[in-house]
N, C-alpha and C positions, 0 to 999 in steps of 0.2 A: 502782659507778656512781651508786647513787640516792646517796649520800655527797656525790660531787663534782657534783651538782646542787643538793642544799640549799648547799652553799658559794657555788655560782657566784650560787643567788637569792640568797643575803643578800647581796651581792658589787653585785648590781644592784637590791635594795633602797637600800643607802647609794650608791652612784651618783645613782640616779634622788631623791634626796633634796633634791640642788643646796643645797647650805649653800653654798659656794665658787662664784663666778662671778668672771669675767675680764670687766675695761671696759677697762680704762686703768693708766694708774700704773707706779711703779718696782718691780722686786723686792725684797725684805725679808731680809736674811740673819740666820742666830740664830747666838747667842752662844755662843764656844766653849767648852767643861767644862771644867772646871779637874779635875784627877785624880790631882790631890797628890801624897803618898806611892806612889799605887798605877801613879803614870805608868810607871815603869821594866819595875815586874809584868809590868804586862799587854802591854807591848810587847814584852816576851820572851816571854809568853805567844803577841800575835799570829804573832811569825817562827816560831815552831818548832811553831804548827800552820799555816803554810804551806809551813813546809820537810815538813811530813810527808803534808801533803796533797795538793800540789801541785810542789813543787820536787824530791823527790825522782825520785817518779815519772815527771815529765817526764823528768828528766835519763837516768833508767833507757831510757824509750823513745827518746831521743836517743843513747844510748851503744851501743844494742841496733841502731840502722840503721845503724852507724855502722861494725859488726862487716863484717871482710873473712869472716871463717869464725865459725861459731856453735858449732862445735866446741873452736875453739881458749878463745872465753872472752875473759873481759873482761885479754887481756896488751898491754903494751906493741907497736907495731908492726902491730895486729890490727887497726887503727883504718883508712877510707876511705872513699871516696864512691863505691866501686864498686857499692854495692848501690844509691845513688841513680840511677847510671846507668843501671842495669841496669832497674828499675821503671817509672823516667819515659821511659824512651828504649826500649830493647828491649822490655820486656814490651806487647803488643800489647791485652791484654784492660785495661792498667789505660789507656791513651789513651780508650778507648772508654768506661769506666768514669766516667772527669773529662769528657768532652764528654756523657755523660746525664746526669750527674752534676749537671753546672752548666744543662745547657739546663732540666732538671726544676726546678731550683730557684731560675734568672731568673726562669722563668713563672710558677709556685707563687707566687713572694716576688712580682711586679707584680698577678696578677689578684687576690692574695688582699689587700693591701693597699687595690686597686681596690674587692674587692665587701665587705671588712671595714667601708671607710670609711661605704661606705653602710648596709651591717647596724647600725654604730654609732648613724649618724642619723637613722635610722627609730626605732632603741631607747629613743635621748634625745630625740629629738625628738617621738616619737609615743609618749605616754607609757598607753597603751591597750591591750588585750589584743592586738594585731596587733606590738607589738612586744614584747613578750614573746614570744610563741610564735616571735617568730623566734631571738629571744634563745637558747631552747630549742635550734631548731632546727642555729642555729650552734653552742652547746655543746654538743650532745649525741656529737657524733664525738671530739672531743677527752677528752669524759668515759668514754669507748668505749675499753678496751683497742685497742692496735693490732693484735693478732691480729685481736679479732674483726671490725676494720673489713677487714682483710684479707681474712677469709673470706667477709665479705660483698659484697663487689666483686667477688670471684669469683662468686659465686652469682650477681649480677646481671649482669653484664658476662662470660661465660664462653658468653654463644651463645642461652642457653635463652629470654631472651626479644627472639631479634631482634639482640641487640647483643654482636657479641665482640670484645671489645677485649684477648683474656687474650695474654699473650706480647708486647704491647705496651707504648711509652712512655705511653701514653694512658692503659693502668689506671695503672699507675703515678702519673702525673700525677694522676688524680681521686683516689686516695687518699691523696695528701700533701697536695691541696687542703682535702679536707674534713675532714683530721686538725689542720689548723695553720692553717682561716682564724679559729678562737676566738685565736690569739694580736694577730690583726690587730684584731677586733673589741673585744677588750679593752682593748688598748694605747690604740687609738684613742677609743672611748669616755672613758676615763680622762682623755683630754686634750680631749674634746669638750664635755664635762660644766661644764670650768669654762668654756667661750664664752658668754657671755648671748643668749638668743636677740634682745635690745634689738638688735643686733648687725646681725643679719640684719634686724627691721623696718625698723631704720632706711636699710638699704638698699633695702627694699620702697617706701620714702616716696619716695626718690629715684629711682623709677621701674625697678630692676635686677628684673630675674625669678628665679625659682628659683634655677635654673645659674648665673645670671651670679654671684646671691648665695654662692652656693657657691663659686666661683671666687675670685671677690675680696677675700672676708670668712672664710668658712672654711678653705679650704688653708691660707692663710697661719697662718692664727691655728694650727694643729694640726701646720704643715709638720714639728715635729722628732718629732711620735708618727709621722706619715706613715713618717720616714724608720727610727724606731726600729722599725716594724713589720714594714717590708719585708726589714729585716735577720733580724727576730724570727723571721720563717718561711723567709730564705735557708739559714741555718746550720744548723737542723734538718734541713733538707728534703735538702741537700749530703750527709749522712752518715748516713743514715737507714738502718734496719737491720731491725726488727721487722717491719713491710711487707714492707718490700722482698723481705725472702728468703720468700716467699711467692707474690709476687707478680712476680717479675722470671723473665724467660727468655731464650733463646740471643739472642745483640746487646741486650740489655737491663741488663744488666749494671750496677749504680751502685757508686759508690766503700764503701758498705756492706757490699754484699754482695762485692766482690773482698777487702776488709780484711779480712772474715770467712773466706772462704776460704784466704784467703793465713796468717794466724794458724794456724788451726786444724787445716789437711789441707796446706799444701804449703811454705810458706819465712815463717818467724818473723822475718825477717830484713827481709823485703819487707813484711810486713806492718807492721812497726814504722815501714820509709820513706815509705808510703802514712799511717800514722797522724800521722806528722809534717807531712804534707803538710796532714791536716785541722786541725791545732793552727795551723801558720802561718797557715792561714785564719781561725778564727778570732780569731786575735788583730789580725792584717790587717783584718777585720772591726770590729771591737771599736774599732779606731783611726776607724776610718775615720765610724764611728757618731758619738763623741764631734768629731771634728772638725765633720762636718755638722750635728751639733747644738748645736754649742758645749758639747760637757759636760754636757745635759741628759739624755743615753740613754749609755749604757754597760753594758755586759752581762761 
């Protein structure tokens, strides 16, 4: 942990540096490499560590949901979409599983996007030991193993002082918050960083207050970190596993810890359809990013 702290300060050393500001202007694209001889190389190079790292595998978990029986093996005719039937329609724990699933990780992905923004512009903007320590304070959960944030939400939120939230969506919810608001805080900083604060006086001359300035002058200018954040912490938070099985209890249940169960103690089979279910999201995701952002975020 003390590691991933010296990284995050120098991280916000050259942040808070501001060589790069944003007024005006056109973007600037660079010149593509020329790669001679070694073009062909490396481009057999690239597909066949993509086939090994990614296209296989998938396809192995696409071919494994795919299975009518896990017994008979990857034959001819063994192939169907009854185990998808069977998962997303009968099985009754994994429904419940995709509605915490997703409600966990709307709210997660909006508040945290919400109090990131601000963690950001207190950090860049208040360049003073008040925003550092907060700096800290946001990174420190994220530099935190997930067990131990787990065990520690237990400890505080399990009754002893006042507040039991154990067995609840609620722990749940606080420790996805406070594991993945440093993605929101990051993200958004990153793209804060180059607004010139000229930006905002000059809105201040024209009589706008704070908020208004923020409103009109910052969202916009930061709108595709906004949106690449909110994803940042959707997608984790959706499939989240280390917490969760920890922390999660009867009707609690998230798409982590059912895919965990279903792999390992009851149907490889279901577990493989519910895995695929997290990839199409994913990728679903991933599209959906790049369109909102014109191609500036992508994951």
């Amino acid at each position: 942990m003390g590691g991933s702290l010296v990284v995050v300060g120098f991280n916000h050393w050259l942040l808070t540096r501001r060589r790069y500001t944003t007024v005006g202007g056109k973007a600037s694209y660079g010149e593509a490499l020329d790669l001679g001889k070694w073009k062909g190389v490396l481009f057999v190079i690239c597909i066949l560590f993509f086939a090994v790292t990614s296209l296989f595998p998938l396809m192995t978990l696409l071919g494994t949901s795919l299975l009518k029986s896990y017994a008979v093996g990857w034959r001819f005719g063994n192939f169907g979409f009854s185990k998808y039937l069977y998962v997303l329609r009968d099985l009754e724990i994994t429904r419940h599983a995709l509605i915490n699933s997703t409600l966990l990780a709307v709210c997660c992905a909006t508040l945290g996007t919400a109090a990131g923004f601000f963690a950001a512009y207190f950090e860049i903007r208040e360049r003073k030991r008040g925003g550092q320590i907060l700096q800290s304070l946001v990174t420190l959960p994220y530099a935190t193993p997930g067990i131990v944030v787990a065990v520690a939400m237990i400890l505080a939120f399990s009754g002893q002082f006042g507040l039991n939230l154990y067995n609840t969506l609620w722990i749940l919810g606080a420790a996805y918050f406070a594991k993945y608001l440093n993605f929101s805080a990051r993200s958004i900083a990153a793209a804060l960083v180059q607004v010139d604060i000229s930006l905002e006086e000059a809105g201040w001359m024209c009589g706008a207050g704070w908020l208004r300035s923020i409103r009109d002058i910052l969202l916009p200018a930061v709108k595709p970190a906004l949106i690449g954040s909110w994803f940042l912490i959707f997608m984790p938070v959706f499939s989240e596993l280390t917490m969760s099985i920890l922390l999660y209890g009867p009707g609690t249940e998230t798409v982590g810890t059912v895919l965990f169960e279903l792999q390992n103690y009851a149907d490889p089979q279901a577990g493989a359809v519910l895995a695929m279910v997290v990839v199409v999201l994913v990728l679903t995701s991933n599209g959906l990013v790049k369109w909102a952002t014109e191609g500036k975020y992508g994951f």
